[in-house]
C-alpha positions in Angstrom: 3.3 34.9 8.6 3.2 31.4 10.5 2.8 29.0 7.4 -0.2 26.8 8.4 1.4 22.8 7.9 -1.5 21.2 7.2 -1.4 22.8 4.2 1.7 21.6 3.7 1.1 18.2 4.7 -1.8 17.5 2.2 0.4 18.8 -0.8 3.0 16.3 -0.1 0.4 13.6 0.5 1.1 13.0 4.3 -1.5 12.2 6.8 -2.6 14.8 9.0 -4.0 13.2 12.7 -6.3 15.6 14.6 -6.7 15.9 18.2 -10.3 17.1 19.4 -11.4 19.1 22.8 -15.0 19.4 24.0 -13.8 19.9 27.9 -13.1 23.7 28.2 -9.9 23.8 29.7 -6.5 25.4 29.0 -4.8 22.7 30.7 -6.0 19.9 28.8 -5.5 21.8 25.7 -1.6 22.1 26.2 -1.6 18.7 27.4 -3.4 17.4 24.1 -1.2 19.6 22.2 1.8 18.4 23.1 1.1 15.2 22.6 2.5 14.8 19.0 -1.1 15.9 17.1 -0.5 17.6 13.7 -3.4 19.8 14.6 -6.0 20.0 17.9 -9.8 21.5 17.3 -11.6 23.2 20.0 -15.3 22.3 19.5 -17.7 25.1 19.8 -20.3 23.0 19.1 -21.1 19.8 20.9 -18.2 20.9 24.0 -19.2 22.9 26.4 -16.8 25.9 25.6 -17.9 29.2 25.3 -15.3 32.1 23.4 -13.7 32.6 26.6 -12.9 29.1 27.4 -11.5 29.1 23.7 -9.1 32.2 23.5 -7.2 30.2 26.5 -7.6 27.3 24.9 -6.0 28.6 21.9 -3.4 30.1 23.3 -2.6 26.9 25.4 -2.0 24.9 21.9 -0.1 27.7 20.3 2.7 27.2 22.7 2.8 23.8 21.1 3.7 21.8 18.3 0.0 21.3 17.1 -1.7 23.4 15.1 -4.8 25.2 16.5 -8.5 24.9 15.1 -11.5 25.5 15.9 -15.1 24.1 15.5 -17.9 26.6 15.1 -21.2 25.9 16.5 -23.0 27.3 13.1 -22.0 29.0 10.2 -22.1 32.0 11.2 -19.7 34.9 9.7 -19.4 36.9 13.1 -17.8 34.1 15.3 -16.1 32.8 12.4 -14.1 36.1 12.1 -14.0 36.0 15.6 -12.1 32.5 16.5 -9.7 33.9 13.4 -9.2 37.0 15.3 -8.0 34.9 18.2 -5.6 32.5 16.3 -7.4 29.9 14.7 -5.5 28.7 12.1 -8.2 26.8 10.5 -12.6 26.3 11.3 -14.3 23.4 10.7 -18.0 24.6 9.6 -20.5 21.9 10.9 -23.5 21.6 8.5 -22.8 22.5 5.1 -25.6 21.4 2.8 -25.4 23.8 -0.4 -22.9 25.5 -2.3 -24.4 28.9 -1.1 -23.4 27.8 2.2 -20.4 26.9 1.5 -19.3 30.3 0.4 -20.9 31.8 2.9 -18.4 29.6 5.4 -15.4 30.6 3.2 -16.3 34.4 2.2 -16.0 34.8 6.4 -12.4 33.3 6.9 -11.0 35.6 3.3 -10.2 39.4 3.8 -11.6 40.9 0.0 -11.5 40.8 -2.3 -11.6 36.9 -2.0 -14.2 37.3 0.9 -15.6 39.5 3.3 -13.6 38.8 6.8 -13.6 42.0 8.7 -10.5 43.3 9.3 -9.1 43.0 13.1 -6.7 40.3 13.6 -5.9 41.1 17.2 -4.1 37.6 18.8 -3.9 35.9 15.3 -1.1 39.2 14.7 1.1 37.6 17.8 0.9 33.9 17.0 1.4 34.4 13.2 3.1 37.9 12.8 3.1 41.3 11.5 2.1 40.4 8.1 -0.4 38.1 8.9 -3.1 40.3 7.2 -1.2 40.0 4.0 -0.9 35.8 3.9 -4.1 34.9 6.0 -6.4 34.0 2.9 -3.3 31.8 1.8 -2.6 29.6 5.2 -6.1 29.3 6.8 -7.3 26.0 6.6 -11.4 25.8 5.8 -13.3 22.7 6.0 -17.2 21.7 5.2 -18.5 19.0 7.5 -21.0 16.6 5.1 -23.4 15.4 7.8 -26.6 15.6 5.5 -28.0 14.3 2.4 -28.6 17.2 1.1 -25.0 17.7 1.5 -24.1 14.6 -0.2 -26.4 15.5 -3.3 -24.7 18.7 -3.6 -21.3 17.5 -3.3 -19.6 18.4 -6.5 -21.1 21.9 -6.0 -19.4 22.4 -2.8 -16.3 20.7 -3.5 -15.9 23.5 -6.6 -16.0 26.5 -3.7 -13.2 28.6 -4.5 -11.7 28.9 -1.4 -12.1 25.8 0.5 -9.5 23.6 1.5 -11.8 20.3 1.9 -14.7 18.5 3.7 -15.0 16.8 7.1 -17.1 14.3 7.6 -19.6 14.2 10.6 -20.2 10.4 10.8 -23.3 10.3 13.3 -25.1 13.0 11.9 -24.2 11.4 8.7 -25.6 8.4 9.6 -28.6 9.4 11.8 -29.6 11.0 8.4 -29.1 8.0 6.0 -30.3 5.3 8.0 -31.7 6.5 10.8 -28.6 5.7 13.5 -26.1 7.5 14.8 -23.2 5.7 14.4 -19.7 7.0 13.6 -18.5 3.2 12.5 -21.4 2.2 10.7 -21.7 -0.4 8.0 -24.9 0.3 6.7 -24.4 0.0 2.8 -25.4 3.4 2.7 -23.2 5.0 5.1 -20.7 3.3 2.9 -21.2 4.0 -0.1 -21.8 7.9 1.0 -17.7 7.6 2.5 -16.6 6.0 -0.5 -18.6 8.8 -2.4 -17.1 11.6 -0.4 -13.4 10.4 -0.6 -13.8 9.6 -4.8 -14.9 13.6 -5.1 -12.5 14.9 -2.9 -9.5 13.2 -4.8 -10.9 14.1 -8.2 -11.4 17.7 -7.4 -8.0 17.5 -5.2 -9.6 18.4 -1.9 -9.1 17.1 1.6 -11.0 14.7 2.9 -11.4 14.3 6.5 -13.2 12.0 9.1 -14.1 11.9 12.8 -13.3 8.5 14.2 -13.7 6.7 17.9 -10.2 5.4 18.5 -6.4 5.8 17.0 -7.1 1.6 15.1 -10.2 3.6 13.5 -8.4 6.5 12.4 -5.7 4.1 10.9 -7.9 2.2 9.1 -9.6 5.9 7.4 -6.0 6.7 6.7 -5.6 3.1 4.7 -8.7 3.9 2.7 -8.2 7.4 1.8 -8.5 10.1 4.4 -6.3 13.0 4.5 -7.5 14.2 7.9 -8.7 11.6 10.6 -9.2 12.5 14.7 -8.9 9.5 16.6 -11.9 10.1 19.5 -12.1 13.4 21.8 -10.8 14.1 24.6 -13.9 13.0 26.7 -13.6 9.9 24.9 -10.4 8.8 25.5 -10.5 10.0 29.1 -13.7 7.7 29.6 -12.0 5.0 27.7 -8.5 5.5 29.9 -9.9 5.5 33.2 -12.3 2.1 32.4 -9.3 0.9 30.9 -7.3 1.5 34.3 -10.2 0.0 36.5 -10.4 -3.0 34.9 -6.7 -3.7 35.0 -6.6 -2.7 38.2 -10.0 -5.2 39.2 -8.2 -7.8 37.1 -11.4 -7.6 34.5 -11.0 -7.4 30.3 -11.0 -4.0 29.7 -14.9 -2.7 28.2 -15.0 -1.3 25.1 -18.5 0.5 25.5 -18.4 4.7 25.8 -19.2 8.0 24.9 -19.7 8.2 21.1 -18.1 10.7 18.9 -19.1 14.1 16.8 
């Protein structure tokens, strides 16, 4: 089977930078992907892509260096198994508040007896080969997004899910939750101390520990604190930020730093 290298890259302690797709395109996907990302994610959640949309998509950054993921829109066994089926190499589970839920997340991407994937692996048998059924529990990547307090209080608990591979933190649900805004750079003491919180678990229970940021200098400075797993922006963001970026050269203005937020 395909060996998953993120895997790889968080034993030996290397940073792993994430590219992120909410536009439902095949194009931009291989365009992303070869773009020197470790991994891209094709958000089912807050993009407007449907399965469809996905499949070509994740076909489109298997022909690339990058690794493919996927962001469901719930946690929900049956597309969970299905986004695997179609070569997903890793899901990101938005919403994970309990331990229960957590092992529901990871009980969906295992085959028994470690969980209870159905067994079909249809497109994940091309990209990562014939005996792909046999390594699958071994190289797919699982991640729990921490977005609540609830999630927070029960971190420990979620964090000692056999299983899972680490958390990714949702930073404006995060922080709508804590302080009531949702900001992805906040520095609301207690949007702080909840990072610091999250990274200080993950290392003691040796788990990943991942972040959504809005732009590459953000992503750097996560990487400087801690974080194993950072995306710098989406792609909607960073195609806003491009083209204002071009106009105001072109006009002769200072570039705006205003757009889109992040998820």
């Amino acid at each position: 089977m395909r060996k998953n290298p993120l895997k790889a890259a968080f034993r030996q302690q290397q940073p792993i930078i994430n590219g992120w797709l909410a536009i439902p395109s095949g194009y931009s996907a291989e365009i992303v992907g070869h773009q020197g990302y470790d991994s891209v994610t094709v958000d089912m959640q807050h993009g407007m892509i449907d399965f469809a949309n996905a499949l070509s998509m994740l076909q489109a950054i298997s022909a690339t260096p990058a690794t493919p993921l996927a962001r469901v829109n719930t946690n929900e066994p049956a597309q969970i198994m299905r986004l695997l089926d179609a070569g997903a190499w890793g899901i990101i589970c938005p919403m994970i508040s309990t331990a229960e839920q957590a092992r529901q997340f990871v009980s969906a991407c295992r085959y028994p007896p470690l969980g209870n994937r159905s067994f079909g692996p249809a497109r994940a048998l091309l990209y990562g080969g014939k005996d792909y059924p046999q390594y699958a529990n071994e190289e797919i990547l699982t991640l729990a997004m921490i977005e609540t307090r609830e999630g927070l209080e029960n971190l420990d608990a979620i964090l000692d899910t056999a299983g899972l591979d680490g958390v990714f933190i949702g930073p404006n649900d995060l922080s709508l939750t804590l302080t009531g805004s949702a900001s992805a750079e906040s520095q609301h003491p207690e949007m702080l101390a909840a990072i610091e919180l999250v990274l200080s678990r993950c290392k003691a229970h040796n788990k990943l520990a991942g972040i959504f940021c809005t732009s590459g200098q953000a992503a750097a400075n996560r990487i400087a604190q801690g974080f194993n797993f950072v995306t710098p922006a989406n792609d909607v963001m960073q195609l806003g930020s491009a083209s204002r970026t071009a106009i105001a050269t072109a006009r002769g203005e200072a570039a705006p730093t205003s757009g889109a937020s992040g998820y």
